[in-house]
N, C-alpha and C positions, 0 to 999 in steps of 0.2 A: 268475741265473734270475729272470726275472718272476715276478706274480702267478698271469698263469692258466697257463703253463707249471707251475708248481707246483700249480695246480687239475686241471692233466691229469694230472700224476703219481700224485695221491691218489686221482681217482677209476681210473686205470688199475691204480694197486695193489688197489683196493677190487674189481675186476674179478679179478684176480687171484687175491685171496682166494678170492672162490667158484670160481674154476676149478680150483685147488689144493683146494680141501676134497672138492669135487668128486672129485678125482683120487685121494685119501685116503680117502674112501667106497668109490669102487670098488676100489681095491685093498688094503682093509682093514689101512690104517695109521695110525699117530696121525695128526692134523692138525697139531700142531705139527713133527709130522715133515717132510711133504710141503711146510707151509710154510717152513720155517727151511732146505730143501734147496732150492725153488723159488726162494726170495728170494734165495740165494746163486749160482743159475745166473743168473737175471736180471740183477744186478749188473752181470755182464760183457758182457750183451750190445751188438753193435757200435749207438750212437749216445744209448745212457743215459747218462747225466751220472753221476758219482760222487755217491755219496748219504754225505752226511756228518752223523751223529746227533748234535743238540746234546743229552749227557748231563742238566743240568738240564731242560733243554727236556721232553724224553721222558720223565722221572720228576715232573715235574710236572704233564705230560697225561696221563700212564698210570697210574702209583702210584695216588693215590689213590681216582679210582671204582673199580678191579680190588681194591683192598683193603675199601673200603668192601662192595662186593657180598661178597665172602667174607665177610666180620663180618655184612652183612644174612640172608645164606642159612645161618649155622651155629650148631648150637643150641646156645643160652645153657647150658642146665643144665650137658650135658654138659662146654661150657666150662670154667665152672666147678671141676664134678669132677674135673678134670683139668691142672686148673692148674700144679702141680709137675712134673706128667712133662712139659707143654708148655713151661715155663720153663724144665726142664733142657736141652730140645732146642734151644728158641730164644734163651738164653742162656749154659747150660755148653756145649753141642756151639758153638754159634759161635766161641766163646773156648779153646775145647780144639783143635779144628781151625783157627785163625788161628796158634794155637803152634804145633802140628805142621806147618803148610806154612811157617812163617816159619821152622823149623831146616832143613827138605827142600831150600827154594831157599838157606839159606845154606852150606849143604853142596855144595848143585851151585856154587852161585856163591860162594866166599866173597870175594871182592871187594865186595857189594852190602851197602849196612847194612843191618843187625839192624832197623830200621824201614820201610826196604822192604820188606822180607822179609815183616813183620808188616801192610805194608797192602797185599801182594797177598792174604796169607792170609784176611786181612779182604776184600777183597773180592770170592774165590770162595768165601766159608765159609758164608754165606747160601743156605739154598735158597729159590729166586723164587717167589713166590705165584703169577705166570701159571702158570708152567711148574709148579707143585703142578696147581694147580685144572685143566689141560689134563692131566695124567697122570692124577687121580683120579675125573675124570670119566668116561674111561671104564671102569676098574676097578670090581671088588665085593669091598668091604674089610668087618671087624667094626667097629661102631662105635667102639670103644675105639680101635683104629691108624688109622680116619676122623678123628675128636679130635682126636688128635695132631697127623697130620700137615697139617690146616687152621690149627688152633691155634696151628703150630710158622710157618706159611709167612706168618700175619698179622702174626707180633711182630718174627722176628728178623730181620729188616730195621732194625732199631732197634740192634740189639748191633752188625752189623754195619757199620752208618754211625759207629756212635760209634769204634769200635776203628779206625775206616778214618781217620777226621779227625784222631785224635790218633797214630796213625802217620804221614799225611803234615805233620801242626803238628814230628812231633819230626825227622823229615829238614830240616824247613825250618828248627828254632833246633836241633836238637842239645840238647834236654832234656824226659825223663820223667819225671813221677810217677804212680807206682799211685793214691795216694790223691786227686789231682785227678781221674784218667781214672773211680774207683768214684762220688765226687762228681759227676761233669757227669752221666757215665750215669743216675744217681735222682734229680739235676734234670732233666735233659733226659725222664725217663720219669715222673715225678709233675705235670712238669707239662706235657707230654704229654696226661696222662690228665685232667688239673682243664680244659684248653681245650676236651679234646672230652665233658667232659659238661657244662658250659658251651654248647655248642654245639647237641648234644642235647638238653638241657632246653631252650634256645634253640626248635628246630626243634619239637618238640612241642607246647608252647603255642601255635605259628606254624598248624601245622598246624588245631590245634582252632577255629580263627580264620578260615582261609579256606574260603570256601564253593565254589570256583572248581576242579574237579578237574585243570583242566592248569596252575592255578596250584600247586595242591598237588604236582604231579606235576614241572615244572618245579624249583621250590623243594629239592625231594627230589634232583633229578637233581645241583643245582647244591652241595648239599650237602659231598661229600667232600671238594670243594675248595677249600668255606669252609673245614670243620676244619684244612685239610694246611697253606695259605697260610697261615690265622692263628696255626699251632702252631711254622710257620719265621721266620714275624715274629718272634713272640714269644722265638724262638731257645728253642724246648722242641723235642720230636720231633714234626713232623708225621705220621708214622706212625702212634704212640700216639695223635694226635688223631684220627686218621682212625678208628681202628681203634675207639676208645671211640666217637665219634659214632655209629659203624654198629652197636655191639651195642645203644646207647641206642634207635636210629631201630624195631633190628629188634625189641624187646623192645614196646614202645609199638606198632607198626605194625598190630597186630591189633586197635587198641581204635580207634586215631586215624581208618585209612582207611576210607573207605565199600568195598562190597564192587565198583561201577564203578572207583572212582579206584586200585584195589589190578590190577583188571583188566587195564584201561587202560594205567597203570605197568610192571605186570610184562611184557609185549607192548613197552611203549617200552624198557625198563631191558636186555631180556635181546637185544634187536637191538642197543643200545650196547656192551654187557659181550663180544657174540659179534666185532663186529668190531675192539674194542678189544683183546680179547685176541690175534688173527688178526693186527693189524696190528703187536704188538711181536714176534712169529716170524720176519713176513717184515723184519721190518727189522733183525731182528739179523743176516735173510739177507742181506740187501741191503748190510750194510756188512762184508761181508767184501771188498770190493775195496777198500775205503780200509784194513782192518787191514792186506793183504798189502801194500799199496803203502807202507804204514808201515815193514811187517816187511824192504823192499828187495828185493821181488818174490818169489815161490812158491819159487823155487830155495833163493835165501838162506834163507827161513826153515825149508825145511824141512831145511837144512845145519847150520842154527848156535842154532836154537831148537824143534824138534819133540822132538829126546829131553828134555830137560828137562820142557818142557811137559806131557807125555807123564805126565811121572816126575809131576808135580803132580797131575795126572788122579788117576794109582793112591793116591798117600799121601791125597788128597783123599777119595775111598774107602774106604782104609783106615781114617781118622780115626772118620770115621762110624759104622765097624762098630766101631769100640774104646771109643769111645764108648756106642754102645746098649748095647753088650754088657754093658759096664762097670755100668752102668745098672740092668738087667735083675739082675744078680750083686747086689749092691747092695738091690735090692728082695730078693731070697732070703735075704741073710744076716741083713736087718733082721727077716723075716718068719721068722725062726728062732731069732733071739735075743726075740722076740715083740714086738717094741719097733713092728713095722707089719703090717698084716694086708691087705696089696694083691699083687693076682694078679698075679704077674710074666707077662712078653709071651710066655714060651716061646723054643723055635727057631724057630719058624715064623715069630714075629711081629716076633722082632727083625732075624730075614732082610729081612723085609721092609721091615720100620723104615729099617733101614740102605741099602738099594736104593733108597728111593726120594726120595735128596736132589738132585732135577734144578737146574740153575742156571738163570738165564733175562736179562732184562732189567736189573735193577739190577745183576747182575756187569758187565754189558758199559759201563752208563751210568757207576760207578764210576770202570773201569780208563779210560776216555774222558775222565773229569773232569779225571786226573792234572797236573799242573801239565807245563808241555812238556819245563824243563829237569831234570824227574823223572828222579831214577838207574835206569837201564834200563828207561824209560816201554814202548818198543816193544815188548819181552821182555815185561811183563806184560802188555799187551794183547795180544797173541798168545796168552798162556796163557788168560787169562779166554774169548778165543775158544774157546779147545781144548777148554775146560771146559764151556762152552755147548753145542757143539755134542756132546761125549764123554756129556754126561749126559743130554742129549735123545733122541741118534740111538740110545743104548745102552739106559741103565737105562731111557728111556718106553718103547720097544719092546720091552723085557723082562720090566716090571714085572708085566704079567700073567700072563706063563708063571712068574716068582719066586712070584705068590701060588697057583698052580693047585700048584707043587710042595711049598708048604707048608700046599696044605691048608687054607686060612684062606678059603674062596672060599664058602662055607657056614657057617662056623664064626661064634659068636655070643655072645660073653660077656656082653654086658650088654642086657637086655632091660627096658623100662618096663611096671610094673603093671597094665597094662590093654593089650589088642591095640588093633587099628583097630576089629576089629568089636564091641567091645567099647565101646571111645568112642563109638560108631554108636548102640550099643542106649544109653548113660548121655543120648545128647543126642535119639534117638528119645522117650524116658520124658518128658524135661523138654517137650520140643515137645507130645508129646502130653498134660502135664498142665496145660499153658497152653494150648491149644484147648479142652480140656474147660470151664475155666474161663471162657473168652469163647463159648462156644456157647450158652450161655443167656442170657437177657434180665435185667429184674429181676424182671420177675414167676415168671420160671424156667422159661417156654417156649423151649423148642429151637427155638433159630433156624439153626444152621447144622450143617443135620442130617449134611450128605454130608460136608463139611470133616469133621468129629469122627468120623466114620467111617474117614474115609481115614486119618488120623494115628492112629487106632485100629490100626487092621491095619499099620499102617504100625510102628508101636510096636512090635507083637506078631511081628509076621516079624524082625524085625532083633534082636529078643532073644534067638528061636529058631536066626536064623544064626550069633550070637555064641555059641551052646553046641554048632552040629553047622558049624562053618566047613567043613569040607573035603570033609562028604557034598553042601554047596549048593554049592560052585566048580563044578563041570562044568554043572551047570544054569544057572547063572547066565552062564556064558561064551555059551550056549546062548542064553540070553535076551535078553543085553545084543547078541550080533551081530544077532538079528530087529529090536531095538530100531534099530542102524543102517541095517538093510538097509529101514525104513519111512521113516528120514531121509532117507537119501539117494531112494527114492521121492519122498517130499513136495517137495525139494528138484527134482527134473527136473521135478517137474509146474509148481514156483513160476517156473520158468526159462521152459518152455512159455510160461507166461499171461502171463508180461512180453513174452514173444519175440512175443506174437499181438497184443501192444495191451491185452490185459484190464485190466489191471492199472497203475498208473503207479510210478516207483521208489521213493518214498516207501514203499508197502505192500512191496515188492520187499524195498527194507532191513529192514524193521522186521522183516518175517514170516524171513525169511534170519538175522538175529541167533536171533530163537528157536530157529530150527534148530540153528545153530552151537552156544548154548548145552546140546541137550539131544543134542547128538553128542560133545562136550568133557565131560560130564558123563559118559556112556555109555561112552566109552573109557575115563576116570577110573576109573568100576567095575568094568569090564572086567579093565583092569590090576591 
């Protein structure tokens, strides 16, 4: 396939994408739904070339900005606080379910080594950060099982690459050791972590430096796959590098960027992040015709490798709930022997905990990587499919009716110190005691009489919202629509006076941003 043959494919799937989301809007389905089922009828359509996923290729254009934006948009604190139960997820559950599916397949198969076994399990034992961030996005979870399951979809990717490489090292010489695989793992993850704040502190200083916002924004863009590249040279995890880079970029990012170049950005960053994630759906769909044509056509596979497959699905499943559960138990008896004092997740929350490990993209790049004369190469890529598409088509499109039956769709356990309207009134206070302060001269004549006024009142009402929040909501909804419904007036008259000659485009844009910003602003309140 030539160059621009391959330039029409891309943009023909980029077409695609919005027709499928499209299609998933109106009939109120996930979008990775519509796409990962579109991309697989496409496939077959008569005069499309087989589309064949180079595994490293695909993990290296997709991984790491899709990892990077999840580390950029999730908060640090709670990170933090939560560290343990996101470790146990993203490193006990990965390692606890690589053992349970490596006995399941050697049970179905006992022909197949014990190191097989262990780098299929390894490679459907990871749940994929697209496929997190496209189920949790549309859901409304408690911040606590939020944590988690962002927390869980940015790290273990890391467990899982490690346990997958020294199961296919030990089929190819025929020798394990625990204590080299626990060694590589907290080299490969320490120094992981020292490349991408190295890289961070790198970037930050860079930033405070350039004066140039699409330089900044650029530089930013190009970022996660400084960290990943330099973390796989270096033969550390690029994951961890990726992953550290982006908590360093997001923690800094409030202080470094102007309030343009953060605008500007997030507009470029969130068009990248939508079609990137859009485009590893459809081309997990898209290569179902090279898996089947692997598996020896539709018939054969589903004769000689769907029940098994199958059987992987459910133990895959099962691992996870035996695992939270385990977990959850664990947190109670500690919290009774008094040795911990942390709120276990419940039923509701470990229901859901356990629902919602979707696979996505790096199962499929894995089981693709496998060397060719890998012991029952074709049987595991058929499953890593099954499992793709079992945990998409099922748990994403379930996962909200799981949390509406447990109740958690409201529910709230941890809450910060101060509300929003709360923050409002504390940075109201400071605005307006640094206006008062610049309103006078030095002789101590009031010069800017109406400014110190407005932030006066300005002060004063938002201190009063913050103690009666719920008697000003309906007012306020009230308000904020007049407020649009004068935008969009000003706005048809501004179109008017350009449409008539009044006006030349210059004032056109300029007065058209203002608008933009104080309708973005109005809906913001609104909401």
């Amino acid at each position: 396939m030539d160059g621009t043959h391959l330039f029409e494919l891309v943009i023909a799937m980029f077409v695609a994408i919005i027709a499928l989301h499209y299609l998933a809007h109106r009939l109120g389905l996930p979008p990775s739904v519509a796409l990962l089922t579109g991309g697989g009828l496409l496939a077959f359509l008569p005069g499309l070339p087989a589309i064949t996923v180079d595994p490293e290729l695909v993990l290296v254009i997709f991984l790491p900005p899709l990892l990077f934006d999840g580390a950029w948009s999730i908060a640090v604190e709670r990170l933090r606080r939560h560290m343990l139960g996101i470790a146990s997820l993203a490193i006990g559950a990965v390692f606890f379910t690589t053992a349970v599916i490596a006995v399941v397949v050697h049970l179905l198969m006992p022909s197949l080594p014990w190191a097989a076994c262990a780098a299929l399990g390894a490679i459907v034992s990871p749940p994929d950060a697209v496929s997190a961030r496209a189920v949790l996005e549309r859901v409304k979870l408690p911040r606590r099982l939020q944590i988690l399951l962002e927390g869980e979809s940015l790290l273990n990717d890391a467990s899982g690459l490690v346990v997958f490489r020294f199961a296919v090292a030990t089929v190819a010489t025929g020798t394990f050791s625990v204590f080299d695989a626990v060694g590589t793992f907290t080299l490969l993850a320490v120094g992981g972590a020292a490349v991408g704040i190295v890289v961070g502190t790198v970037w930050v200083q860079l930033i405070r430096r350039l004066q140039d916002d699409y330089l900044i924004i650029a530089s930013t863009a190009l970022l996660s796959w400084v960290a990943y590249l330099l973390g796989e040279q270096l033969h550390v995890s690029g994951v961890i590098a990726t992953v550290t880079t982006g908590l360093i970029a997001s923690w800094h990012q409030h202080t470094v960027l102007s309030a343009a170049t953060r605008m500007r950005g997030t507009s470029f960053w969130t068009v990248v992040i939508f079609l990137m994630e859009a485009a590893v759906f459809i081309l997990i769909g898209l290569s179902l015709r090279d898996v089947i044509e692997r598996g020896g056509g539709f018939g054969a596979m589903i004769e000689s490798m769907a029940f098994p497959a199958v059987v992987v699905l459910l133990a895959l499943v099962l691992a996870r709930y035996i695992w939270v559960f385990g977990s959850d138990l664990v947190v109670r008896l500690c919290n009774s022997a008094g040795l911990a004092k942390t709120v276990p997740l419940g039923l509701g929350g470990v229901s859901v905990l356990g629902w919602a490990g979707v696979r996505g993209v790096v199962t499929l790049a894995l089981a693709l990587s496998l060397p060719e004369d890998f012991p029952e190469r074709d049987f595991i890529l058929i499953t890593a499919f099954v499992v793709i598409a079992g945990t998409v088509l099922i748990q994403g499109t379930t996962l909200g009716k799981m949390i509406a039956w447990a109740g958690l769709g409201d529910a709230e356990t941890e809450r910060a110190p101060m509300t929003m309207s709360q923050a409002e009134a504390a940075m109201a206070q400071v605005q307006f005691s640094t206006v008062q302060g610049l309103a006078y001269d030095e002789a101590g004549t009031l010069i800017h009489p109406q400014l110190l006024k407005r932030y006066e009142h300005r002060a004063t009402a938002i201190v009063d919202y913050a103690a009666r929040t719920e008697d000003y909501v309906p007012m306020l909804q009230a308000h904020f629509d007049v407020v649009l419904e004068a935008v969009a007036a000003g706005r048809r008259e501004l179109i008017r006076l350009h449409r008539a000659g009044e006006i030349d485009d210059e004032t056109l844009r300029e007065l058209e941003r203002d608008l933009d910003l104080e309708e973005l602003s109005s809906i913001s309140a609104k909401a």
